[in-house]
C-alpha positions as CSV (number, residue, x, y, z in Angstrom):
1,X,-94.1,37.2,-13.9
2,X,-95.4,33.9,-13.2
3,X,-93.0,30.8,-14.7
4,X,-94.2,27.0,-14.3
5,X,-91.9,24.1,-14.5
6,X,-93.1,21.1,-15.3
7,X,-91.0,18.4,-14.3
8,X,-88.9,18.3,-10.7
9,X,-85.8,16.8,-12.1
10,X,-82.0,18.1,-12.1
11,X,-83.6,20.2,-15.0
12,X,-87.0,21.4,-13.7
13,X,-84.9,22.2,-10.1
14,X,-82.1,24.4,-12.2
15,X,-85.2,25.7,-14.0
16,X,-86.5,26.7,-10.7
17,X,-83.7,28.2,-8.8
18,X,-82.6,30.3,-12.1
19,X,-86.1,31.9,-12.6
20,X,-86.4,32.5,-9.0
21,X,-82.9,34.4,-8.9
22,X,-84.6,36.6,-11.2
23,X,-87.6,37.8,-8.9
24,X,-90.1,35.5,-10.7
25,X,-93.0,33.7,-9.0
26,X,-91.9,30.2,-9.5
27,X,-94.0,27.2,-9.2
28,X,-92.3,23.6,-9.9
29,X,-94.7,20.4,-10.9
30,X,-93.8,16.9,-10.2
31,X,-95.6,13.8,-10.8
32,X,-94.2,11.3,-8.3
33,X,-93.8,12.5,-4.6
34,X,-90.3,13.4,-4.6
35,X,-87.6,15.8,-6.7
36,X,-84.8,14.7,-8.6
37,X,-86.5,12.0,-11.0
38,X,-83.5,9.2,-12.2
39,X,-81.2,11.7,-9.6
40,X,-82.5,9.6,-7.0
41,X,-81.7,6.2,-8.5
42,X,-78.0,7.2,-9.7
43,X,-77.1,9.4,-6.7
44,X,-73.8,10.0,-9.5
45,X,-72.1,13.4,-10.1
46,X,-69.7,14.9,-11.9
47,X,-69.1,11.9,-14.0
48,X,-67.7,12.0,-17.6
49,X,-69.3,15.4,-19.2
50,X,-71.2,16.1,-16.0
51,X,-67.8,17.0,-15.1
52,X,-67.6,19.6,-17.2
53,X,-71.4,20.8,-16.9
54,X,-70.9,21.0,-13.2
55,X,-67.8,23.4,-12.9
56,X,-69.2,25.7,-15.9
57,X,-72.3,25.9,-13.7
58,X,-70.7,26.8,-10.6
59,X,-68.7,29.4,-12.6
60,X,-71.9,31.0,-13.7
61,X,-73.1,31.3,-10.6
62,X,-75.9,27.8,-10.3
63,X,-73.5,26.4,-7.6
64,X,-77.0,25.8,-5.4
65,X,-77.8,22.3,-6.4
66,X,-74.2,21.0,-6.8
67,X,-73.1,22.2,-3.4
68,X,-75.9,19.9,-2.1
69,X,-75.0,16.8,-3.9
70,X,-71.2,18.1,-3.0
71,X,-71.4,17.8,0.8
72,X,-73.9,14.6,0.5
73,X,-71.1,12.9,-1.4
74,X,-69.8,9.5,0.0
75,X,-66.7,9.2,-2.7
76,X,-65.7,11.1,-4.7
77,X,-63.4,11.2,-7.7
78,X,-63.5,7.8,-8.3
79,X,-62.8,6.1,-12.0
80,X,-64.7,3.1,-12.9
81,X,-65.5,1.3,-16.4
82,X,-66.9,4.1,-18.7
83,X,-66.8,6.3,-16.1
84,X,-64.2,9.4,-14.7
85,X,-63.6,11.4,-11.7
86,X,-67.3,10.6,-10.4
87,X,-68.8,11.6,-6.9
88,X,-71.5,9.2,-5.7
89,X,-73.8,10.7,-3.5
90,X,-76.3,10.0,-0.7
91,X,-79.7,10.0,-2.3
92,X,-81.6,9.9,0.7
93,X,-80.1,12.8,2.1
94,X,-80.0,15.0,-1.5
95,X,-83.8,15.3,-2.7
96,X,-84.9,16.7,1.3
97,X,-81.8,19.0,1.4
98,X,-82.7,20.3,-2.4
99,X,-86.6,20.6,-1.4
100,X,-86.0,22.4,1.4
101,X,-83.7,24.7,-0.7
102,X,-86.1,25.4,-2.6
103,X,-88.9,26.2,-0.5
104,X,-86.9,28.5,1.6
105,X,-86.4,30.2,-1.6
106,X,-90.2,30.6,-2.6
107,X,-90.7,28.2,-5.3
108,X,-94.1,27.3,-4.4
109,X,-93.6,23.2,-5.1
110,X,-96.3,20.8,-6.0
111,X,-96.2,16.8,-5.9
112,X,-98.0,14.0,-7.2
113,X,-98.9,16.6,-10.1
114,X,-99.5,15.3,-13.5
115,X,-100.2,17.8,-16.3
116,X,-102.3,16.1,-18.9
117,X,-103.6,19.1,-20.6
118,X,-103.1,22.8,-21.4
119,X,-105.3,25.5,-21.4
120,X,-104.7,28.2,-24.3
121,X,-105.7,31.6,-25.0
122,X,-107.9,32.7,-28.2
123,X,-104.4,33.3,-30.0
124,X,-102.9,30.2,-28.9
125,X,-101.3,31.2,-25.9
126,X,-100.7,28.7,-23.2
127,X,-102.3,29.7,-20.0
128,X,-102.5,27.2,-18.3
129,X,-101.4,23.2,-17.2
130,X,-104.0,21.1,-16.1
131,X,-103.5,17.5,-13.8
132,X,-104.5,14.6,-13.6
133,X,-107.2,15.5,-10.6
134,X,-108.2,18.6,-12.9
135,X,-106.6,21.3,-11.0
136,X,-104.9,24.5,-12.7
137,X,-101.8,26.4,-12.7
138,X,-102.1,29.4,-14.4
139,X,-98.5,31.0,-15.6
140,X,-97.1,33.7,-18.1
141,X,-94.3,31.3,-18.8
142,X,-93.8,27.4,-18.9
143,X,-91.2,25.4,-19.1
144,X,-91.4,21.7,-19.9
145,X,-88.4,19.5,-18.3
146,X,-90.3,15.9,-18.1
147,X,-86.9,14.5,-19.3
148,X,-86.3,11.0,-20.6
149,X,-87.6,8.8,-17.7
150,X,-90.9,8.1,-19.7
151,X,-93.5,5.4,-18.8
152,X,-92.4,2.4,-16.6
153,X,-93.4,0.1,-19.9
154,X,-90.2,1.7,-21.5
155,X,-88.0,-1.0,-19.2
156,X,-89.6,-4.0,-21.2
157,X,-89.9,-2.1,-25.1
158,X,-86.1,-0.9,-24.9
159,X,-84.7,-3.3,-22.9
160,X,-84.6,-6.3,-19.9
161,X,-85.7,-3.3,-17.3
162,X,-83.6,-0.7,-15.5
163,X,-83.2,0.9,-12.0
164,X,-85.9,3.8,-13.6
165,X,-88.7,1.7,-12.1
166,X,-87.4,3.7,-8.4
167,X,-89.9,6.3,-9.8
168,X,-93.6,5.9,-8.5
């Protein structure tokens, strides 16, 4: 089976390494030229319910990603204002270490990929993603992580801006 993720963030890499741990054919879209989305503007882990989320992860066997950000970490369990037991790690180091994971996997990773449109069978079916530059990914499954960064023009609407604008 063939299962496309759209979206290379925490979510769309998770995404990844599960379906590839099932035998699947795995191929991982991204619109900027880097993984990770908002992970590489944090670089925080573990922090508040991430806690939690991290160690019930690890106990179901997804320890991949968190061992990553784990031995990239410059502090760890550190309390600050509206924040507990957080690990802080290097950014620079994470989003090579976790694309290089992946690849030696097999997910078959594409950047500066951004699907605009869908191709669908007579019944409905998607088929397809299309990007930007009109090329297609053709899957039997897809699975939409774009998450919450949204448009750059978010930082004015919602607010005074915000460290999102690190994505390109």
């Amino acid at each position: 089976m063939s299962v496309v993720v759209i979206g290379g963030g925490w979510a769309g890499c998770s995404a990844a390494v599960t379906a590839r741990k099932q035998g699947e054919e795995v191929h991982l879209l991204e619109r900027t030229d880097m993984l990770l989305g908002l992970g590489n503007a944090g670089g925080i882990m573990r922090n508040n319910g991430r806690y939690t989320l991290t160690e019930e992860c690890i106990a179901m066997g997804a320890s991949e990603l968190f061992k990553i950000t784990d031995d990239c970490a410059t502090h760890v369990d550190v309390d600050f204002p509206g924040h507990r037991h957080a690990s802080f790690y290097n950014v620079k180091k994470v989003e090579p270490r976790v694309r290089r994971m992946l690849s030696d996997m097999g997910v078959k990773i594409r950047l500066m990929f951004r699907a605009v449109q869908v191709i669908k069978t007579p019944s409905d079916r998607i088929d397809a993603v299309i990007s930007a530059d009109g090329e297609e990914v053709y899957g039997d499954v897809f699975i939409e992580t774009t998450g919450t960064a949204g448009p750059m023009g978010n930082c004015t609407y919602y607010g005074r801006g915000c460290s999102m604008c690190i994505l390109r």
